[in-house]
C-alpha positions as CSV (number, residue, x, y, z in Angstrom):
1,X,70.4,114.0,150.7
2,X,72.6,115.4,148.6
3,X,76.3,115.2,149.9
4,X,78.6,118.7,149.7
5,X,80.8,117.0,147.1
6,X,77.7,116.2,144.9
7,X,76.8,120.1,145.5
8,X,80.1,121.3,144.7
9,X,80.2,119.1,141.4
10,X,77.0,120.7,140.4
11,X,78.1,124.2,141.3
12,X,81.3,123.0,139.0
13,X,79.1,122.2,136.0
14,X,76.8,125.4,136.5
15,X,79.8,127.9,136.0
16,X,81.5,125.5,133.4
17,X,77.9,125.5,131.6
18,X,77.6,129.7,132.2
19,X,81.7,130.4,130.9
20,X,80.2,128.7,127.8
21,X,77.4,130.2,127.2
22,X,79.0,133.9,128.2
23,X,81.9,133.2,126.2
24,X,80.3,132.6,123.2
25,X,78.1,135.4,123.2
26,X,81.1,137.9,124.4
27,X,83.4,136.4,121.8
28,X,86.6,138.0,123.4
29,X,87.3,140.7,125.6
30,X,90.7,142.1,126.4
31,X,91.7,143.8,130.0
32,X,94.5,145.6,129.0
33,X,95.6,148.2,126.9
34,X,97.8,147.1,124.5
35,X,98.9,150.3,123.5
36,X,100.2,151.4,127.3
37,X,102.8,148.2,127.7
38,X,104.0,150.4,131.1
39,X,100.4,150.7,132.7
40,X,98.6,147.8,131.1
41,X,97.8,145.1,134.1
42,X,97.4,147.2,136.9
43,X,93.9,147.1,136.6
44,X,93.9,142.4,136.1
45,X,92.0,140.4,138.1
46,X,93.6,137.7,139.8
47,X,93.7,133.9,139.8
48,X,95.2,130.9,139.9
49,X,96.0,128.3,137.7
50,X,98.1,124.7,137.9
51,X,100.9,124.2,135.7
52,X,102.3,121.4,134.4
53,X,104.5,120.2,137.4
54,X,101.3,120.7,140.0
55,X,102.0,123.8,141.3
56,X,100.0,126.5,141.6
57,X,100.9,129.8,140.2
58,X,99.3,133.5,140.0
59,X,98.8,134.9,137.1
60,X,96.8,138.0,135.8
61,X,93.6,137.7,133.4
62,X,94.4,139.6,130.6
63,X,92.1,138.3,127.5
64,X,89.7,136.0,127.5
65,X,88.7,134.8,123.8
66,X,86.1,132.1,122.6
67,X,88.7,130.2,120.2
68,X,91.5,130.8,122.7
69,X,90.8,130.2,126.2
70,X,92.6,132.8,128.7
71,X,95.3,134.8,128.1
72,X,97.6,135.3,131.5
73,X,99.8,137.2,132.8
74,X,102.1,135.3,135.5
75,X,102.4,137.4,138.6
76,X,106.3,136.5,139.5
77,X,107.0,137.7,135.3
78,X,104.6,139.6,133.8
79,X,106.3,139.3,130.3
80,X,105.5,135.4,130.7
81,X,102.2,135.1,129.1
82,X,100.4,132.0,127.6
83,X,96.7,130.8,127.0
84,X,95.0,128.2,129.5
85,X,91.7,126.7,129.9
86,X,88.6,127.3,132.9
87,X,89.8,124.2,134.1
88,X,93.9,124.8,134.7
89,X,92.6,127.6,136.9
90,X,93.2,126.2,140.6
91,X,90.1,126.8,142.5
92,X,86.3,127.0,142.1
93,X,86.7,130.6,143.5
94,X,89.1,131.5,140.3
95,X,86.8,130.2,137.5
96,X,84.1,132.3,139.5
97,X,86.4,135.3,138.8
98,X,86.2,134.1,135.1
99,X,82.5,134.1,134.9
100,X,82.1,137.3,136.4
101,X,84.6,138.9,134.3
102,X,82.7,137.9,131.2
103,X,79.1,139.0,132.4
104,X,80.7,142.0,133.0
105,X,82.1,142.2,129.8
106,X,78.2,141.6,128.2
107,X,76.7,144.6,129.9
């Protein structure tokens, strides 16, 4: 019988596996319009990520690049913006969010 940690370790390594694959066929894909500064993350998904101290902080997906990781937006100061990787974001439920954004992106 396979225990609900095992299944959420292999639901782990199924989206890790997918962002891979998706994010090297998309190459990069940007969510905001670089051009419009005033209007530009209205549209951003959410997430979460973990900083450096533990905490967990929203942010808004702006990029997502093959050689960069994620480009965010944090909520509290959208000028703050830095790349992370699928695995600072904070929940299973956020790198989800990832995935989806980048088979969106392919169609």
């Amino acid at each position: 019988m396979i225990t609900l940690r095992e299944q959420y370790q292999d639901l782990d390594s199924k989206i890790n596996n997918t962002y891979t694959r998706l994010v090297n066929e998309v190459k990069e894909v940007t969510f905001y319009d670089v051009e419009n500064e005033e209007d530009e993350l209205i549209d951003c998904e959410y997430v979460s990520y973990i900083n450096s101290s533990g905490d967990t902080i929203d942010a808004q997906v702006l990029e997502i690049s093959k050689n960069s990781g994620i480009y965010i937006a944090k909520c509290e100061d959208n000028n703050e913006r830095f790349w992370i990787n699928l695995n600072d974001l904070s929940s299973l439920y956020d790198k989800i969010t990832i995935v989806e954004l980048l088979e969106q992106a392919k169609l």
